[in-house]
mmCIF file of the N, C-alpha and C atoms, coordinates in Angstrom:
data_MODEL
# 
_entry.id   MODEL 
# 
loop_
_atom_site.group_PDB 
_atom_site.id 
_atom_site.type_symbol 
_atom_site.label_atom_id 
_atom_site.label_alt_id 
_atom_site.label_comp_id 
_atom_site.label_asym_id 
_atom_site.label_entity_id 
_atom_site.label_seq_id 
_atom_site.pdbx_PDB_ins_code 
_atom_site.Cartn_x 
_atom_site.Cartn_y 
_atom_site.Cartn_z 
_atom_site.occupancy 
_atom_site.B_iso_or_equiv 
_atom_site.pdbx_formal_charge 
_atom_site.auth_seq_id 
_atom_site.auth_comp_id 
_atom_site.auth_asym_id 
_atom_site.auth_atom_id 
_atom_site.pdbx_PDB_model_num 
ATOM 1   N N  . UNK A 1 1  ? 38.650 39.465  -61.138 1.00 0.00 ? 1  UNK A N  1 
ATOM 2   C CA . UNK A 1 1  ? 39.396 38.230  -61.075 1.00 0.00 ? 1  UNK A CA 1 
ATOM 3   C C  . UNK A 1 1  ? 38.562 37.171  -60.347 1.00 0.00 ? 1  UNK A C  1 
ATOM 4   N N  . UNK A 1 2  ? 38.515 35.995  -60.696 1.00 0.00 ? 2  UNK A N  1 
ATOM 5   C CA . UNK A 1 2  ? 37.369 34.843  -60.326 1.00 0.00 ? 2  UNK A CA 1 
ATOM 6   C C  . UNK A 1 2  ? 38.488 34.527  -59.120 1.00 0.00 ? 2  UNK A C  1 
ATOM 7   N N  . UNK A 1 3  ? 37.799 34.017  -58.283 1.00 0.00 ? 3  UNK A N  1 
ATOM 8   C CA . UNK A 1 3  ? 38.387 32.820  -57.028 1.00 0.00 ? 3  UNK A CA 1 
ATOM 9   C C  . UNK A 1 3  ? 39.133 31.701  -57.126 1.00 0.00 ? 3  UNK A C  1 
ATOM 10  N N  . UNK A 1 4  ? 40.102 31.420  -56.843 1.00 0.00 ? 4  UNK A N  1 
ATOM 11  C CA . UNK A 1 4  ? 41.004 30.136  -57.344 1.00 0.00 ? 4  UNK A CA 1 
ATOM 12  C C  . UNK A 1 4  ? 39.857 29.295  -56.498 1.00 0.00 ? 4  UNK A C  1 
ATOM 13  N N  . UNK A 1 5  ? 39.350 28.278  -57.266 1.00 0.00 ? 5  UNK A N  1 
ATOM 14  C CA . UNK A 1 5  ? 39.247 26.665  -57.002 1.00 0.00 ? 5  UNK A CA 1 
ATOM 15  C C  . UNK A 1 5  ? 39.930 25.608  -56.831 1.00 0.00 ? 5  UNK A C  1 
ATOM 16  N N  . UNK A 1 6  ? 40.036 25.174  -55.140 1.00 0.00 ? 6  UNK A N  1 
ATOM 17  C CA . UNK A 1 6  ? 41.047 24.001  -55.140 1.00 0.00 ? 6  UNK A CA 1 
ATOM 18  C C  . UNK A 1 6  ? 40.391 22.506  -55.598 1.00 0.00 ? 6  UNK A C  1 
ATOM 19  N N  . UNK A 1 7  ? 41.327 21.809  -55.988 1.00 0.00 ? 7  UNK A N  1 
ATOM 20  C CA . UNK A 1 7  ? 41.117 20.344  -56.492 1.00 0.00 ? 7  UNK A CA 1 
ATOM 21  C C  . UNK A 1 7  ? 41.477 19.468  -55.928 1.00 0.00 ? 7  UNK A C  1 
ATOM 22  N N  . UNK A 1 8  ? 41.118 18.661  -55.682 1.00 0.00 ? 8  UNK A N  1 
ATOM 23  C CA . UNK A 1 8  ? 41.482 16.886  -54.554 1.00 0.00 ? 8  UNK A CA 1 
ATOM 24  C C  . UNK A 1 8  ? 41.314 16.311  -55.149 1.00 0.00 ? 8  UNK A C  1 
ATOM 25  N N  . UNK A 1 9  ? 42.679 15.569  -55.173 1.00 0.00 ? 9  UNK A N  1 
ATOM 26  C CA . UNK A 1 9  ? 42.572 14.222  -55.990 1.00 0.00 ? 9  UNK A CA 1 
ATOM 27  C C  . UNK A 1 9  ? 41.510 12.953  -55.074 1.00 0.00 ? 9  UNK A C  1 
ATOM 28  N N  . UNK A 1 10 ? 40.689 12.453  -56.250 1.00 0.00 ? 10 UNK A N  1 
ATOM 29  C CA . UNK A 1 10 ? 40.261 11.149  -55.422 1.00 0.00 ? 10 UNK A CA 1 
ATOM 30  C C  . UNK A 1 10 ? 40.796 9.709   -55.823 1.00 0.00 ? 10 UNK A C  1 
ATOM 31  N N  . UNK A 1 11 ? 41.224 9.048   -54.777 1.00 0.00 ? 11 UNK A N  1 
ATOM 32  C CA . UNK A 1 11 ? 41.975 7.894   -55.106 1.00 0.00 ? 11 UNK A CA 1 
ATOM 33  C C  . UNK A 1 11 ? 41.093 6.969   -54.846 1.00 0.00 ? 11 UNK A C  1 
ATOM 34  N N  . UNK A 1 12 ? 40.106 6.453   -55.651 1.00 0.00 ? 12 UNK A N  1 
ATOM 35  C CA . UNK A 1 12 ? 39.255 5.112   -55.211 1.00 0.00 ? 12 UNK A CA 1 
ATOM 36  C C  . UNK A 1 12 ? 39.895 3.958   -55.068 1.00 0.00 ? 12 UNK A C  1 
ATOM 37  N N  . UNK A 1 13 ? 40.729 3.571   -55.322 1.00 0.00 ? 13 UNK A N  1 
ATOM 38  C CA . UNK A 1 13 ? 41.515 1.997   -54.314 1.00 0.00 ? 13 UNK A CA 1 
ATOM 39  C C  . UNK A 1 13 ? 42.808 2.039   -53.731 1.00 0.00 ? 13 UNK A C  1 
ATOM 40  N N  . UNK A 1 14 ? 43.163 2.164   -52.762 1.00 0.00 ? 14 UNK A N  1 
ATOM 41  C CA . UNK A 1 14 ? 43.985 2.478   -51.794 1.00 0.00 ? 14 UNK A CA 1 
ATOM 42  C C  . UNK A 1 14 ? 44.266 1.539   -51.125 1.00 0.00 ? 14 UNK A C  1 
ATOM 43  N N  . UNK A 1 15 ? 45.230 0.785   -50.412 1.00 0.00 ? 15 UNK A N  1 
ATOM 44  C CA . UNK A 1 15 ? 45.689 0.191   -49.509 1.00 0.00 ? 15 UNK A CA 1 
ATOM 45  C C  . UNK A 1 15 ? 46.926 0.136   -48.113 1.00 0.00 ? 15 UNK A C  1 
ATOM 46  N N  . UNK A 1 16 ? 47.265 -0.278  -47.251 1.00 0.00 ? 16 UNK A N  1 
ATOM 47  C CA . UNK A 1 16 ? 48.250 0.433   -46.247 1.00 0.00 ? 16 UNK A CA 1 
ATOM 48  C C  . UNK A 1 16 ? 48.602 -0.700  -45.395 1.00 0.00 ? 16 UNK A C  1 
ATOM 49  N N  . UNK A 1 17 ? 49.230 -1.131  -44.653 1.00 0.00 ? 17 UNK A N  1 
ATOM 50  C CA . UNK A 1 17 ? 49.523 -2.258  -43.994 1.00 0.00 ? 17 UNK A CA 1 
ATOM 51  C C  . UNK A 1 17 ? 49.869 -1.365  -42.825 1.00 0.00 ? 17 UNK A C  1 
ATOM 52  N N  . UNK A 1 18 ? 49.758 -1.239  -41.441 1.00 0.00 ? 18 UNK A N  1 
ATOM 53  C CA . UNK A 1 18 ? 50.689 -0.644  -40.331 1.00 0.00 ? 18 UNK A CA 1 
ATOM 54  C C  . UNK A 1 18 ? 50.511 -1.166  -39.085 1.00 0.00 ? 18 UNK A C  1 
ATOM 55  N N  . UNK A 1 19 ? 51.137 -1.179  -38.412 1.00 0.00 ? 19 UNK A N  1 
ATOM 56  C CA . UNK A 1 19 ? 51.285 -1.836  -36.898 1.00 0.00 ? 19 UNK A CA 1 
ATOM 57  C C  . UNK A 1 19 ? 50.912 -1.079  -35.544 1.00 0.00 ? 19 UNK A C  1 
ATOM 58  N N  . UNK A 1 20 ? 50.387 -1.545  -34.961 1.00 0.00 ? 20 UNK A N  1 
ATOM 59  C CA . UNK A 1 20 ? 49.402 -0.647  -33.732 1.00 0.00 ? 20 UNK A CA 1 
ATOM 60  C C  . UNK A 1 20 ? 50.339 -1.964  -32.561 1.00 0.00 ? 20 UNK A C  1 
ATOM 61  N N  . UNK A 1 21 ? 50.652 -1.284  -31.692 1.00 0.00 ? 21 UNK A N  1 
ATOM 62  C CA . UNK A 1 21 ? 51.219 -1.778  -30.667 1.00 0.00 ? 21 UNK A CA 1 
ATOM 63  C C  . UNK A 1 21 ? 50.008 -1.401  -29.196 1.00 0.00 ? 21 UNK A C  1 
ATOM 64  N N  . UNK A 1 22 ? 49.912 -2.172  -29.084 1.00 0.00 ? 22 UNK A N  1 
ATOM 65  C CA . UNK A 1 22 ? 48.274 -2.255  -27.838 1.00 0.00 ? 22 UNK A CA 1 
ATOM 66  C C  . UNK A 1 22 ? 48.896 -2.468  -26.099 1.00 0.00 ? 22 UNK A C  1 
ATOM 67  N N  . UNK A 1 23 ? 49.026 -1.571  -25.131 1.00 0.00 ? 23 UNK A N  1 
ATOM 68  C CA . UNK A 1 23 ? 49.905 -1.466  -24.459 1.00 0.00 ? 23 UNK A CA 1 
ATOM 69  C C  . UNK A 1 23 ? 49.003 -1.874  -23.081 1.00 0.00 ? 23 UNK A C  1 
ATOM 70  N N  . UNK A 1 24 ? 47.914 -2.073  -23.104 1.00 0.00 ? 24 UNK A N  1 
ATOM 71  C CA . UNK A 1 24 ? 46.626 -2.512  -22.309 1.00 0.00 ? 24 UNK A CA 1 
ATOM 72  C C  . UNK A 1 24 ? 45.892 -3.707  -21.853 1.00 0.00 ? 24 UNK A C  1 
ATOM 73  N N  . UNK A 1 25 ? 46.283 -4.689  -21.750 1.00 0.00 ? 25 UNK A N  1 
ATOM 74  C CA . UNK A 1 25 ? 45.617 -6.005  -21.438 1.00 0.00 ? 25 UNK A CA 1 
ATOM 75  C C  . UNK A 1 25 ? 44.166 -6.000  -21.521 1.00 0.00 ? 25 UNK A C  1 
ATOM 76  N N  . UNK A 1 26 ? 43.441 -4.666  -21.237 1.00 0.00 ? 26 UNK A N  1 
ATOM 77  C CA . UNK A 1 26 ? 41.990 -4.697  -21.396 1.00 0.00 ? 26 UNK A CA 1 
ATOM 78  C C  . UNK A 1 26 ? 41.504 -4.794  -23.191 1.00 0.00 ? 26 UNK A C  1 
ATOM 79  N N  . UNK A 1 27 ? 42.233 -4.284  -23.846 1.00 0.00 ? 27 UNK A N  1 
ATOM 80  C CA . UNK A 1 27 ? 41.850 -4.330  -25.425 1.00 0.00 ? 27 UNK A CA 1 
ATOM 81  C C  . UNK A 1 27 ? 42.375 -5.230  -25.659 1.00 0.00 ? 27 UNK A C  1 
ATOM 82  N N  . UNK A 1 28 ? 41.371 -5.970  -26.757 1.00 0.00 ? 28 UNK A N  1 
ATOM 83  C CA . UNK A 1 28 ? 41.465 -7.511  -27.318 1.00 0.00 ? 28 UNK A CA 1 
ATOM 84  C C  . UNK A 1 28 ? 41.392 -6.938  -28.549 1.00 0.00 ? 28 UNK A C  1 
ATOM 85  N N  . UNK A 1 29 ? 42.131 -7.898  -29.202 1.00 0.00 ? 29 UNK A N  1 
ATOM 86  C CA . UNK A 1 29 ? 41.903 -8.084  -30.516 1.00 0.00 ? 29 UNK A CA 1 
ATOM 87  C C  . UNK A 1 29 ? 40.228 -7.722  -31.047 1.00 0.00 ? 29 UNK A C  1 
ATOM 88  N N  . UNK A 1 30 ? 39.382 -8.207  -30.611 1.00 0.00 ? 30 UNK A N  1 
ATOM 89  C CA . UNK A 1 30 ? 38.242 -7.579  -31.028 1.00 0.00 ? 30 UNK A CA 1 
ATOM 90  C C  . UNK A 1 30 ? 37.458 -6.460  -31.107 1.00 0.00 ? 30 UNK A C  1 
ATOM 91  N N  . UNK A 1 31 ? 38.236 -6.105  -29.568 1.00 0.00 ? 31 UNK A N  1 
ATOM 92  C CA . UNK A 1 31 ? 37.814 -4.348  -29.422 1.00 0.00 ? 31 UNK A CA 1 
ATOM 93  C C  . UNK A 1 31 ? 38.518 -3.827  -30.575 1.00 0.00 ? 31 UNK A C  1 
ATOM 94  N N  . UNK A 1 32 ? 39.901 -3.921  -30.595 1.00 0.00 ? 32 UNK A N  1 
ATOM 95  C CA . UNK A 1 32 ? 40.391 -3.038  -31.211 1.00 0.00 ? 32 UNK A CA 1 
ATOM 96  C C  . UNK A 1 32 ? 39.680 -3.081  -32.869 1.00 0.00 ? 32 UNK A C  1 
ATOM 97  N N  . UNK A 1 33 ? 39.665 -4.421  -33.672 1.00 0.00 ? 33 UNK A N  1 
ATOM 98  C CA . UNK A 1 33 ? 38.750 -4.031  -35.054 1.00 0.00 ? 33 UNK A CA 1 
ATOM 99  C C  . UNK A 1 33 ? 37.383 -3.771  -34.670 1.00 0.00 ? 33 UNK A C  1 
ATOM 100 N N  . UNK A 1 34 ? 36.910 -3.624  -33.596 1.00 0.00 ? 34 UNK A N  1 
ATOM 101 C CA . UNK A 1 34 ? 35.924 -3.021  -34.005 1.00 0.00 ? 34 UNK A CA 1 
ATOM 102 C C  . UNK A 1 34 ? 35.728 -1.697  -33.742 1.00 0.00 ? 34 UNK A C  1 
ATOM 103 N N  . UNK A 1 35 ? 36.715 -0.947  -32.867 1.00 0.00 ? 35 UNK A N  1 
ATOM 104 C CA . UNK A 1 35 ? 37.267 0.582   -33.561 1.00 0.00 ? 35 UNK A CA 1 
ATOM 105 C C  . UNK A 1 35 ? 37.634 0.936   -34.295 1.00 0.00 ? 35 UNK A C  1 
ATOM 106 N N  . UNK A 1 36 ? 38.348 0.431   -34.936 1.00 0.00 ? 36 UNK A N  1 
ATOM 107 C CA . UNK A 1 36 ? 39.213 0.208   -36.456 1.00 0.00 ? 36 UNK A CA 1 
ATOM 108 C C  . UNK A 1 36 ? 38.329 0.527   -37.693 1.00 0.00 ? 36 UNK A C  1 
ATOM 109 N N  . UNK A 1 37 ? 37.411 -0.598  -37.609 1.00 0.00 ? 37 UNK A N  1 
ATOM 110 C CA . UNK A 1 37 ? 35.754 -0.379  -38.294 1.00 0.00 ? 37 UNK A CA 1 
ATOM 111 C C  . UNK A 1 37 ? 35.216 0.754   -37.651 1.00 0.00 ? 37 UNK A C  1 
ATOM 112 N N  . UNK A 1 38 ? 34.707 1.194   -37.150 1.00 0.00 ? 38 UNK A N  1 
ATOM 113 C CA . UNK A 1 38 ? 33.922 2.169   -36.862 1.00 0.00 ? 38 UNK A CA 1 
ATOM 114 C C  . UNK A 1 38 ? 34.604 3.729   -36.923 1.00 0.00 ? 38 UNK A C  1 
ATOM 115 N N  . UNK A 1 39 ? 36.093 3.666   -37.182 1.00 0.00 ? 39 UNK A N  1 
ATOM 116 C CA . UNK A 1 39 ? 36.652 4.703   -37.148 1.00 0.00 ? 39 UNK A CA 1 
ATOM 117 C C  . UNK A 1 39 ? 36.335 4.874   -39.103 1.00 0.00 ? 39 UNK A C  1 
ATOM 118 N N  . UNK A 1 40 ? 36.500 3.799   -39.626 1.00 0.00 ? 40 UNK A N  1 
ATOM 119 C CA . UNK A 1 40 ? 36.479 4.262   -40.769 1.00 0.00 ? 40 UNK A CA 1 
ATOM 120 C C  . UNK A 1 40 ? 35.267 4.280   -41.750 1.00 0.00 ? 40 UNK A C  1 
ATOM 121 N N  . UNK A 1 41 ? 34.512 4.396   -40.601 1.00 0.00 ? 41 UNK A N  1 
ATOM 122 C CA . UNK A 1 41 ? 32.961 4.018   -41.340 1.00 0.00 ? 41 UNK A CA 1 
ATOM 123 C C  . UNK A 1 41 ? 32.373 5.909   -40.787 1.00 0.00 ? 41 UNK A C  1 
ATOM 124 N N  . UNK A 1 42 ? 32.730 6.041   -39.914 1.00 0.00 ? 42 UNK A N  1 
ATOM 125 C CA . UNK A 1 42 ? 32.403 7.257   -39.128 1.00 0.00 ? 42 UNK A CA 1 
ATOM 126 C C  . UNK A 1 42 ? 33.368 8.886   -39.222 1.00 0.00 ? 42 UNK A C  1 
ATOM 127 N N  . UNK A 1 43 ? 34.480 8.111   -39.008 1.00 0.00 ? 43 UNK A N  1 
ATOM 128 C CA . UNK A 1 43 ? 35.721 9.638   -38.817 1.00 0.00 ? 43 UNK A CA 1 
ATOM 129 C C  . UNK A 1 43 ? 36.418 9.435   -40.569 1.00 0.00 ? 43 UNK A C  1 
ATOM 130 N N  . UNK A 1 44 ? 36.614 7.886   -40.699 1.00 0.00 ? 44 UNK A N  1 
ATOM 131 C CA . UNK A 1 44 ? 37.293 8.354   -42.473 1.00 0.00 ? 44 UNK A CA 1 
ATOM 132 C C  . UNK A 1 44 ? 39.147 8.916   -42.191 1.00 0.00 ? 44 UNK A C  1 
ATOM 133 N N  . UNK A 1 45 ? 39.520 9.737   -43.143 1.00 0.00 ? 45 UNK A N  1 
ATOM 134 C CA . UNK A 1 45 ? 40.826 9.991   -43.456 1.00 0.00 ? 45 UNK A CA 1 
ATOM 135 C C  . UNK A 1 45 ? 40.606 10.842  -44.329 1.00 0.00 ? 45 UNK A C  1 
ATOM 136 N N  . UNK A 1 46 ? 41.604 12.200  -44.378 1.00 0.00 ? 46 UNK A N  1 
ATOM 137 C CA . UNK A 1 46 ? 41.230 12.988  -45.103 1.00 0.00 ? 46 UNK A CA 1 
ATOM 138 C C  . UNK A 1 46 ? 40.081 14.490  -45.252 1.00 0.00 ? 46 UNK A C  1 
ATOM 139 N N  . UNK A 1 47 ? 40.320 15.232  -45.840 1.00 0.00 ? 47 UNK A N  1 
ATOM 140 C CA . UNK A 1 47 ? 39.986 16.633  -45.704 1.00 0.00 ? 47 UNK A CA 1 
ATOM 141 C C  . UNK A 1 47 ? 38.391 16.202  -45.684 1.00 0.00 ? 47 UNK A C  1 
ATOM 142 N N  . UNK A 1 48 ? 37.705 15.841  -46.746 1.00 0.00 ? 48 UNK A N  1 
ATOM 143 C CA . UNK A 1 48 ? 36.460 15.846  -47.299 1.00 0.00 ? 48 UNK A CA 1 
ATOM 144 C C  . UNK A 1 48 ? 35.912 14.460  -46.804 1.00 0.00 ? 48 UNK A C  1 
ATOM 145 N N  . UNK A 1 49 ? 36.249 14.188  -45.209 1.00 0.00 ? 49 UNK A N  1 
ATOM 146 C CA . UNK A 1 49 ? 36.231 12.482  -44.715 1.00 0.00 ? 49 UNK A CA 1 
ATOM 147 C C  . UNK A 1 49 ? 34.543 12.924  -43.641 1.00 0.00 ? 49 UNK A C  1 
ATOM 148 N N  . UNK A 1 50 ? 33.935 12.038  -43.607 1.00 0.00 ? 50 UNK A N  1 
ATOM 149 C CA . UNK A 1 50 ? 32.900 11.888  -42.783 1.00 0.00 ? 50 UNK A CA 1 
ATOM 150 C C  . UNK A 1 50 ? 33.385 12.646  -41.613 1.00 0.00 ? 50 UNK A C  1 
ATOM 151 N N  . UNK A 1 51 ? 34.231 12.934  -40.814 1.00 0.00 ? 51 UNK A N  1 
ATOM 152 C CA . UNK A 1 51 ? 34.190 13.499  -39.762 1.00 0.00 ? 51 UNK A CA 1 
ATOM 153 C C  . UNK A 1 51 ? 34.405 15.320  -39.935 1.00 0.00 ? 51 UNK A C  1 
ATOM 154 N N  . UNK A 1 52 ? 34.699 15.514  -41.495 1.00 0.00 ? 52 UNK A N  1 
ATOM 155 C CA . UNK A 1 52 ? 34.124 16.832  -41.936 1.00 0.00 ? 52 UNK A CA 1 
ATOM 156 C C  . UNK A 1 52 ? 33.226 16.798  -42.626 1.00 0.00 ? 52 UNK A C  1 
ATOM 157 N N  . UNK A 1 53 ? 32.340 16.162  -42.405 1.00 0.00 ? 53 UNK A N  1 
ATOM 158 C CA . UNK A 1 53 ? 30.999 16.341  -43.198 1.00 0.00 ? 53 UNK A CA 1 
ATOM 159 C C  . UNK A 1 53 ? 31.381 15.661  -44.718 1.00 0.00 ? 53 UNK A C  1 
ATOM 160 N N  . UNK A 1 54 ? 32.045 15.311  -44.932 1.00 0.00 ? 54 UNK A N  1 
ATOM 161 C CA . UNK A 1 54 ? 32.029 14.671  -46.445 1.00 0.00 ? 54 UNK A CA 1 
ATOM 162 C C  . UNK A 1 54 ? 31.698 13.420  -46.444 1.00 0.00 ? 54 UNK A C  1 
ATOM 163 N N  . UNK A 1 55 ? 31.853 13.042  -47.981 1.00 0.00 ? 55 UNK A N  1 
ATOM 164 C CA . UNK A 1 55 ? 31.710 11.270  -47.818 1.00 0.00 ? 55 UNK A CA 1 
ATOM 165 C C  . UNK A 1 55 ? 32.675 10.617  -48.706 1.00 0.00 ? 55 UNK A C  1 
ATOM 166 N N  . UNK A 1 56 ? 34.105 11.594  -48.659 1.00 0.00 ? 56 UNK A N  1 
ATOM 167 C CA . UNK A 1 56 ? 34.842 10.309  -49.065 1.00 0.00 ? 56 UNK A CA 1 
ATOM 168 C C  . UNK A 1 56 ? 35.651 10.276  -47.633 1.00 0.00 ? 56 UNK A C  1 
ATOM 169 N N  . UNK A 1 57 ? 37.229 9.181   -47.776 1.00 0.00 ? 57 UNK A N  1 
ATOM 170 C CA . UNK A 1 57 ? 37.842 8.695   -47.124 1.00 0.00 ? 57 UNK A CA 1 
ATOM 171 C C  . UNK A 1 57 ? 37.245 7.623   -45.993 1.00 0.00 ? 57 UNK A C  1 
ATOM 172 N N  . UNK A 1 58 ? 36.409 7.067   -46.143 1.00 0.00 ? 58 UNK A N  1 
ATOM 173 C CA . UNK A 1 58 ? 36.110 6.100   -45.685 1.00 0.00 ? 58 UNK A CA 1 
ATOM 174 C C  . UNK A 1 58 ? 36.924 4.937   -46.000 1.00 0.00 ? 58 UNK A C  1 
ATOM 175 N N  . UNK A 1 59 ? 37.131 3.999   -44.811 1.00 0.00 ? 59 UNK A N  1 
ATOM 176 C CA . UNK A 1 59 ? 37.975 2.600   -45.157 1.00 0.00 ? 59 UNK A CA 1 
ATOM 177 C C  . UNK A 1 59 ? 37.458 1.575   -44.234 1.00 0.00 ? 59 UNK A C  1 
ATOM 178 N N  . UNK A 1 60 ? 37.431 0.367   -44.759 1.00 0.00 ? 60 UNK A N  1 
ATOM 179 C CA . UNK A 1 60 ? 37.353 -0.682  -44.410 1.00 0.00 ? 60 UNK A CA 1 
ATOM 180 C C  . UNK A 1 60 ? 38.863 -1.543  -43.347 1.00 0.00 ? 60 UNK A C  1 
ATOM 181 N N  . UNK A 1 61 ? 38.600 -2.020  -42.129 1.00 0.00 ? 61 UNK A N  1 
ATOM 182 C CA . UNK A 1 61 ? 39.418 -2.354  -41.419 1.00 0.00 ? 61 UNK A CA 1 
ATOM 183 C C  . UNK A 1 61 ? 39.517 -3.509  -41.013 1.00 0.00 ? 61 UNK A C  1 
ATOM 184 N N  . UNK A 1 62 ? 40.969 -4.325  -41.330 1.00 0.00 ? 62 UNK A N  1 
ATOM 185 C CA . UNK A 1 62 ? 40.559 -5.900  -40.669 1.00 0.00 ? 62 UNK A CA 1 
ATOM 186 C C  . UNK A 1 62 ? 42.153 -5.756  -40.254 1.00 0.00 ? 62 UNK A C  1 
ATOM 187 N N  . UNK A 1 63 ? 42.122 -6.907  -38.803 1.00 0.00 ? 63 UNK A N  1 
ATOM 188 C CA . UNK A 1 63 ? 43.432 -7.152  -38.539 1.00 0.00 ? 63 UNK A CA 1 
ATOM 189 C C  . UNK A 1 63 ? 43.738 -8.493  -39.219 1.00 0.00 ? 63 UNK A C  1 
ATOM 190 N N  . UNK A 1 64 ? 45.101 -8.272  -39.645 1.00 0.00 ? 64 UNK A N  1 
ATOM 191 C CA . UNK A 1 64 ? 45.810 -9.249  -40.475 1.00 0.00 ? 64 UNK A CA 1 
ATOM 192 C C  . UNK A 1 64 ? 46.360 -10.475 -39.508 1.00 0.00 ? 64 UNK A C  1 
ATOM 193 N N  . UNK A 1 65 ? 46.948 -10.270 -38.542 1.00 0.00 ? 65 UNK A N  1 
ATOM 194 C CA . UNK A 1 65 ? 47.364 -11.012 -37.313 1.00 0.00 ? 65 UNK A CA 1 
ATOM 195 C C  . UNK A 1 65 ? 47.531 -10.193 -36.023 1.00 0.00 ? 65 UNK A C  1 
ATOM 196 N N  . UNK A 1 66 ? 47.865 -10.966 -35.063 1.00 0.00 ? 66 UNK A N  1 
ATOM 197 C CA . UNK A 1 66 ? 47.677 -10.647 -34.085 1.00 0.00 ? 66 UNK A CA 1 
ATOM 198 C C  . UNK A 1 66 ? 48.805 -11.418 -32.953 1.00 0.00 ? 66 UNK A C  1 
ATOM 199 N N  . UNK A 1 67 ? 49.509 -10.796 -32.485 1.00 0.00 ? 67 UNK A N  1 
ATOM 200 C CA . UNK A 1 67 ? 50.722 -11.192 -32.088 1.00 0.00 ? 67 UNK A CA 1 
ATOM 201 C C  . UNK A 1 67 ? 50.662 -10.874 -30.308 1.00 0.00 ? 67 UNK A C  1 
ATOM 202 N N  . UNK A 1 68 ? 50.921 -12.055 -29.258 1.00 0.00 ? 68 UNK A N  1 
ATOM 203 C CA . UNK A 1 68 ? 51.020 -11.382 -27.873 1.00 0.00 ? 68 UNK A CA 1 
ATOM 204 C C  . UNK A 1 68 ? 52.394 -11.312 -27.689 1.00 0.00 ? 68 UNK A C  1 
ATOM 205 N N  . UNK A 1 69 ? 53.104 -10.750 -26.548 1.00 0.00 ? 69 UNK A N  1 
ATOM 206 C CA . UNK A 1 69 ? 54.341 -10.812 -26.043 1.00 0.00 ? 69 UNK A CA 1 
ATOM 207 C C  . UNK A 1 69 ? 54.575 -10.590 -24.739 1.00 0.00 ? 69 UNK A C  1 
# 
């Protein structure tokens, strides 16, 4: 009997909108995209993502706005 082979879907255009609440006065708006970026240039999303050795799930990161309170 052969080995089952698993399959992953790849989704090449993807998008997500979500809200990060920043509880720190030391992180600015700039720190934070530029973790944002570097998380998804480096760690990715996903099984087969740069931070397991693969090269998908990579994403591109921008903040949309930016709100104080």
């Amino acid at each position: 009997m052969k080995p089952f082979k698993k399959r992953f879907p790849i989704i090449k255009n993807w998008s997500g909108i979500f809200t990060i609440y920043v509880l720190d006065d030391i992180i600015t708006k700039d720190v934070l995209e530029r973790h944002l970026v570097d998380a998804g240039n480096v760690i990715g999303i996903g099984r087969f993502s740069p931070r397991n050795n693969g090269y998908y799930g990579r994403f591109d990161a921008e903040i949309l706005s930016w709100e104080e309170y």
